[in-house]
C-alpha positions as CSV (number, residue, x, y, z in Angstrom):
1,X,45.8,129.7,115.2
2,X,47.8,126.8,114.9
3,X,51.3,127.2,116.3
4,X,54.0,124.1,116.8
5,X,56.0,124.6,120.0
6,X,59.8,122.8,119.4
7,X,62.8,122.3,122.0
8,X,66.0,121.9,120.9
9,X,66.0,118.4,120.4
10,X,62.8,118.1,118.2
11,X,64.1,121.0,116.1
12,X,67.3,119.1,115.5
13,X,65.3,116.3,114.7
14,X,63.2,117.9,112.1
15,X,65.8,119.4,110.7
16,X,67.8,116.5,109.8
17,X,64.6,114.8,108.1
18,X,64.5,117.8,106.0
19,X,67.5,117.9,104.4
20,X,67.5,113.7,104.4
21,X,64.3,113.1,103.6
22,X,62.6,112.8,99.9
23,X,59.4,114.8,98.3
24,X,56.6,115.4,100.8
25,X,58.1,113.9,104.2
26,X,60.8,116.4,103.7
27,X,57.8,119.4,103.0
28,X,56.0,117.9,105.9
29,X,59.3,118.6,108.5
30,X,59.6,122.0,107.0
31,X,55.5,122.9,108.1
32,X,56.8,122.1,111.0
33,X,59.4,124.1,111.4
34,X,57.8,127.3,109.9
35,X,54.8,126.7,112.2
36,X,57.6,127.1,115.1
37,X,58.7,130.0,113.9
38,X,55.4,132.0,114.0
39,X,54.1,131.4,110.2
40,X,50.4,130.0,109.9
41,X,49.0,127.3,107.9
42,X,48.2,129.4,105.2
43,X,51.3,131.6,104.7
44,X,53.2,127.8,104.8
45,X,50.6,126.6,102.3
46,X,51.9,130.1,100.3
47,X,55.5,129.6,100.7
48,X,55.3,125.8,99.9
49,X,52.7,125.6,97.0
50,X,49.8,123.6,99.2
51,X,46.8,124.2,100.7
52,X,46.5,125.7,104.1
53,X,44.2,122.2,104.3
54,X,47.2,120.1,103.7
55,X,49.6,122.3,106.5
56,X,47.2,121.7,109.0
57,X,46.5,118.4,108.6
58,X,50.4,117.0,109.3
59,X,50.6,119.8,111.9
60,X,48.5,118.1,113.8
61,X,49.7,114.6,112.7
62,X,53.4,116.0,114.4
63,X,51.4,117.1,117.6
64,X,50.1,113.5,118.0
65,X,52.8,111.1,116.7
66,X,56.0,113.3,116.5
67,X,57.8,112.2,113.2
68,X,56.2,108.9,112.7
69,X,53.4,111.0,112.4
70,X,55.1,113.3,109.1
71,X,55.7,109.7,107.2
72,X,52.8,108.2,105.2
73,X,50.9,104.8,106.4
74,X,51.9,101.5,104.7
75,X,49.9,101.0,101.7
76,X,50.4,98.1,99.2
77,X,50.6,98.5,95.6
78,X,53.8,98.4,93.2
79,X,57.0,100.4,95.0
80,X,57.2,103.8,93.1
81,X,58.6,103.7,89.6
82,X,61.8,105.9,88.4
83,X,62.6,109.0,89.2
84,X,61.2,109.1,92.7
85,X,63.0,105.5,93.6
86,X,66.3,106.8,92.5
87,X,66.1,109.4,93.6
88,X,65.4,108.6,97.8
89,X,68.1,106.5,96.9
90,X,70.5,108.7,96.0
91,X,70.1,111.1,99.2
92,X,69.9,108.1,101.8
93,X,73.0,106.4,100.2
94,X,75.0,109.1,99.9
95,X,75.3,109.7,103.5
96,X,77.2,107.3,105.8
97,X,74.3,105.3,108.2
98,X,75.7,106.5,110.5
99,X,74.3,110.1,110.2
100,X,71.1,108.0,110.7
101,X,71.5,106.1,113.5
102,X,72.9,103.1,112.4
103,X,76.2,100.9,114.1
104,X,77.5,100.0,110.7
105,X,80.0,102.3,108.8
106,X,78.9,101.5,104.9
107,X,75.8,100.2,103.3
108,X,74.8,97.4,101.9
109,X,71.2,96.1,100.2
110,X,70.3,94.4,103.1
111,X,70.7,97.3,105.3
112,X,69.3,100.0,102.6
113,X,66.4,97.4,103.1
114,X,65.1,97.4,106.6
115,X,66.3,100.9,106.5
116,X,63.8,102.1,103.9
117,X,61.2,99.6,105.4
118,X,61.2,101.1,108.6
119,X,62.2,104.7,108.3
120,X,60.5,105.3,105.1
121,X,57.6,102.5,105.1
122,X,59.1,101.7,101.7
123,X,58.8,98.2,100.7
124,X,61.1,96.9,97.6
125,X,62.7,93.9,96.8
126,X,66.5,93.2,96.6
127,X,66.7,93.5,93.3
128,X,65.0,96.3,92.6
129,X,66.6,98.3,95.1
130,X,70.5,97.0,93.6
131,X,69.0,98.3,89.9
132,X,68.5,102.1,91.8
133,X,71.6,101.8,93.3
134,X,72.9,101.5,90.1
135,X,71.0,103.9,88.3
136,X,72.2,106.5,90.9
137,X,75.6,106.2,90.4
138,X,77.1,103.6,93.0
139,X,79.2,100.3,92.2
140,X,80.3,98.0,94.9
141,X,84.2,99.0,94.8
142,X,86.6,99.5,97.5
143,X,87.4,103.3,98.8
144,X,90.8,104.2,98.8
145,X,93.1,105.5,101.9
146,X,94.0,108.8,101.6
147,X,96.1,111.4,103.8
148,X,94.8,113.6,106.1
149,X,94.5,117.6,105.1
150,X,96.7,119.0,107.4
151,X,98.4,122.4,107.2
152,X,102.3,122.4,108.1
153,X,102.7,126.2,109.8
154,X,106.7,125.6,108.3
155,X,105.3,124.9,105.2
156,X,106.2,128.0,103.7
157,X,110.2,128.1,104.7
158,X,110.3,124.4,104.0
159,X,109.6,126.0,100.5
160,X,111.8,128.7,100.3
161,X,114.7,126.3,101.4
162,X,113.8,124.1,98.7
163,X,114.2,126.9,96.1
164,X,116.7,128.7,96.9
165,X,119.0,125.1,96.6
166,X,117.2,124.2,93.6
167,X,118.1,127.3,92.3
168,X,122.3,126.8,92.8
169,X,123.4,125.0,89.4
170,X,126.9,123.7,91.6
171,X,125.2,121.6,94.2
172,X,123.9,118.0,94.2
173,X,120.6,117.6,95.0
174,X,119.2,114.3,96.0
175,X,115.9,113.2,96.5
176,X,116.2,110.5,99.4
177,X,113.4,107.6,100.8
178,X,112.7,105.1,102.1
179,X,110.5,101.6,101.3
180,X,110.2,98.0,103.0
181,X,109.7,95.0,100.8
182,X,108.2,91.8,102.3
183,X,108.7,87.7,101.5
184,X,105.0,87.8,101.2
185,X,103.4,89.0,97.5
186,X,102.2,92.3,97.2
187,X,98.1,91.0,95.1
188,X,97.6,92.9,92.3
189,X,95.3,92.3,89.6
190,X,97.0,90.1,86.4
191,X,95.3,88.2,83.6
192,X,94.6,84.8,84.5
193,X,92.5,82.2,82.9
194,X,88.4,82.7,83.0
195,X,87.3,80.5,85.8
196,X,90.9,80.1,87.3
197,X,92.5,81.4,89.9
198,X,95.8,81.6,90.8
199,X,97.0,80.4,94.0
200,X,100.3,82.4,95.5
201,X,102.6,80.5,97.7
202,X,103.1,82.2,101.1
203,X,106.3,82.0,102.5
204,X,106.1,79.9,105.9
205,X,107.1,83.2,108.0
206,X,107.1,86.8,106.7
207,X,109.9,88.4,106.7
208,X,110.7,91.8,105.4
209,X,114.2,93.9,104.1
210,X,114.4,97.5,104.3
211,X,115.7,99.6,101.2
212,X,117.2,102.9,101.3
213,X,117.0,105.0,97.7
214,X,118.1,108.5,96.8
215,X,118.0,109.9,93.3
216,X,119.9,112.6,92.1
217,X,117.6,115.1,90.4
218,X,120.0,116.4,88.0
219,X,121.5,113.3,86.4
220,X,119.3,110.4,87.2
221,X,122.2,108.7,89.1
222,X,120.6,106.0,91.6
223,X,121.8,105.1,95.2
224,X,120.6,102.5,97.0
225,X,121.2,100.2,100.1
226,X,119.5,97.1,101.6
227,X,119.4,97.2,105.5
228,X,117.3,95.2,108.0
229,X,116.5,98.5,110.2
230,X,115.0,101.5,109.5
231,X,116.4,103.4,112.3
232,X,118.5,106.8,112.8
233,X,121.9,104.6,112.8
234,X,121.0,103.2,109.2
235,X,120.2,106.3,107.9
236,X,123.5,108.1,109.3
237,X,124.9,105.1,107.3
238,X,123.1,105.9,104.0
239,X,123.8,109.6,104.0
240,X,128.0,108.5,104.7
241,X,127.3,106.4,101.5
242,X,126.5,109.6,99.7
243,X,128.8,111.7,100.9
244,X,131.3,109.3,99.4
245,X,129.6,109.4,96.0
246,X,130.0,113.0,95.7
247,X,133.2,114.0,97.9
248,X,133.3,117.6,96.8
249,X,130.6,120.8,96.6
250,X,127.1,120.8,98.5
251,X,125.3,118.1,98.9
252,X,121.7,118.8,99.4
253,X,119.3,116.0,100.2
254,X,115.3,116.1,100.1
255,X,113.5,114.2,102.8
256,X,109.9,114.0,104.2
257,X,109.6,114.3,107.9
258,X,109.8,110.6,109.2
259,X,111.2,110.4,112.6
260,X,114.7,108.6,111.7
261,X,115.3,112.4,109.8
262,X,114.4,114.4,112.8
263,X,116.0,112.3,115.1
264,X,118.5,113.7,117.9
265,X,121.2,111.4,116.4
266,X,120.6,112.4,113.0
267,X,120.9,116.0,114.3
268,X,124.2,116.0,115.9
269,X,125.5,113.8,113.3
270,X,124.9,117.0,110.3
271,X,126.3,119.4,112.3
272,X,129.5,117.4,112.1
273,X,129.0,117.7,107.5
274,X,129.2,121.0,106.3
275,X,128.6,120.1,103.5
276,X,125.4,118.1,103.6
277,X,122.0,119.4,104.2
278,X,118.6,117.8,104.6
279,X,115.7,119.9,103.0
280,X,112.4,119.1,104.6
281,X,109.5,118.8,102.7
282,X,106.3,120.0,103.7
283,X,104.2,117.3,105.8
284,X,102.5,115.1,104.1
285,X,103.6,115.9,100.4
286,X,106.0,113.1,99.9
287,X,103.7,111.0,97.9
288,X,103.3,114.1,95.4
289,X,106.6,115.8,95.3
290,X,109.3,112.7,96.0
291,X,110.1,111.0,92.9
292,X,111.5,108.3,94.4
293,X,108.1,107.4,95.6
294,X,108.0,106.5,91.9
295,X,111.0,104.3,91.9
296,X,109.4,101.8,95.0
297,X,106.1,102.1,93.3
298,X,107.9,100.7,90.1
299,X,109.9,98.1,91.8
300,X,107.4,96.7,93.6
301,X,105.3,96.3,90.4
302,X,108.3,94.2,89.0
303,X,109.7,92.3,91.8
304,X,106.9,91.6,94.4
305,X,103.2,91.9,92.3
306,X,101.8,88.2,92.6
307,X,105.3,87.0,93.8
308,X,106.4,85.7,97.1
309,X,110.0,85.0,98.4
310,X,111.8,81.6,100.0
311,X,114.1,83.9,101.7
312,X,115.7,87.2,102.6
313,X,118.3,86.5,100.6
314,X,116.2,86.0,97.6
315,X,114.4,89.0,97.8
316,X,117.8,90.7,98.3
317,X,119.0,89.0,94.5
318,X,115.9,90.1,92.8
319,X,116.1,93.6,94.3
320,X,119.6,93.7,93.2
321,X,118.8,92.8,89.6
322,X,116.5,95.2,89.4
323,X,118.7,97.9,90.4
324,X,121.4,96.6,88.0
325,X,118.6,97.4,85.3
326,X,118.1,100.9,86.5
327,X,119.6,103.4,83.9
328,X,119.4,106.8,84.1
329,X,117.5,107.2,81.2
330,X,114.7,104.8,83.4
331,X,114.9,107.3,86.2
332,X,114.6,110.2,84.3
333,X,111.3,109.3,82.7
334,X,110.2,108.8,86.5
335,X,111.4,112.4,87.6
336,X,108.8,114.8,85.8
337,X,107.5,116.8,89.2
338,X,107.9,120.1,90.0
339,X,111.4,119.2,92.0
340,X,113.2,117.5,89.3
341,X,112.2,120.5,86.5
342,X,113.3,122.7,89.0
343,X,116.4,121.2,89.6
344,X,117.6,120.8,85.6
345,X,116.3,124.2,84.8
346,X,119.0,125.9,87.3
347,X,122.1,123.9,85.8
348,X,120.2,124.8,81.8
349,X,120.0,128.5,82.6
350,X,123.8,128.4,83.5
């Protein structure tokens, strides 16, 4: 009987060409790994669809050349013809090389190349091998950052905080954040002239202001402040500002959990305001629940999209303007998340 003998390191191999590999190479690892587990070349043959024949023969092909031996001999003719090309393809590319052994992070033709040349003894041209990529489903566009999936263990009394002010129609509830602008243009996309491009003056040094923005929920008042800092001290600063704006009732305000909130400073400072609280949402939901998020994605859009900056004190004039222009009625389109509805349906119901 012929029986394959693996270690742990050959069945790991195998394993991974299995799942990675295409049509018969992929069969081929799994004889193997059946023979290892006691079955014989016919039952494999039985559980497979081929002939006991076939089983044997890349049994023994695996006992003399290991997984080189599993991969079929370079032959010349045309490179296979659609599906089959798409198809390897699609399962090599849509793992990350380096699942296979490779240094670089992301693939391109080139390495798709050599890597079907050498691993699959597949030979096609550039082109070719650009129209399957296509065909499968993958364009040559950039990935996008995203936030890591992290559960916050207070998630669930940040939540109940938030509701139960949301829920009392006599306090102000403020949605506060911060942004940083720079001298040098944020590159967006624009409509330009075919075969032009245009060219955006830098400044000669970058500089950059800090903008503090809270929004009340309720009203669509805006508050805002330009500092150079982002520190504990100008945040103390801000929330003073507000407490001025609304000197009478509770003053809630809605933060994410930046370190110039949490801060020691920022700590004994509220327990000197009775009236003002911070409500901390949970980590990492900011971007989704904090409509002012909105508001700096909206400014920077007008002021600083394919526009750089002489000076500090430029920025500071166009920021201003903007803010000028910045009714209520502008922030309220902005505030349709789960927060603001929340906060307007308490004062409606009362």
């Amino acid at each position: 009987m012929l029986r394959t003998t693996l270690d742990n390191t050959q069945h790991a191999q195998l394993r991974q060409l299995a799942r990675t590999a295409i049509g018969r190479v992929a069969a081929r690892a799994h004889f193997v790994l059946l023979s290892a587990q006691g079955y014989s070349p016919p039952q494999i043959g039985q559980l497979l669809g081929y002939d006991a024949a076939t089983v044997r023969y890349w049994l023994k092909a695996y006992q003399r050349h290991a997984l080189k031996g599993l991969y079929d001999a370079p032959r010349s003719g045309r490179p296979p013809k659609e599906p089959l090309l798409v198809g390897i393809t699609q399962a090599q590319a849509s793992q990350p090389p380096p699942n296979l052994g490779y240094v670089q992070t992301c693939w391109t033709v080139g390495l798709l190349l050599r890597h079907l040349r050498e691993r699959l003894h597949l030979r096609v041209g550039a082109t070719t091998r650009r129209q399957a990529l296509h065909r499968a489903g993958f364009r040559w566009t950039r990935p996008k950052l995203a936030l890591p999936r992290r559960r916050d263990p207070q998630a669930e009394a940040k939540q109940a905080r938030l509701e139960d002010a949301l829920q009392d129609p006599q306090a102000t509830i403020l949605a506060e954040d911060e942004c940083d602008l720079h001298l040098l243009a944020v590159v967006r996309a624009m409509w330009q002239r075919a075969g032009q491009q245009n060219a955006l003056a830098t400044p000669g040094q970058n500089a950059k202001r800090g903008v503090f923005g809270a929004l009340n929920l309720r009203t669509g008042d805006w508050h805002s402040q330009l500092s150079a800092h982002k520190r504990g001290a100008e945040f103390i600063a801000f929330l003073t500002l507000l407490l001025s704006a609304y000197p009478v009732g509770a003053l809630y305000v809605i933060v994410d959990n930046a370190s110039i909130h949490t801060s020691r400073a920022v700590r004994r400072w509220l327990a000197e305001q009775p009236r003002l609280q911070l409500l901390y949402l949970p980590t990492y939901s900011g971007h989704q629940l904090n409509p002012v998020e909105k508001v700096w994605g909206v400014l920077k859009n007008h002021i600083a999209a394919n526009r750089s900056y002489p000076s500090l004190a430029a920025l500071d004039r166009a920021i201003g303007r903007y803010f000028a222009a910045f009714t209520r009625a502008a922030a309220l389109r902005l505030m349709n998340g789960p927060l603001a509805r929340a906060a307007q349906a308490a004062v409606a119901q009362n």
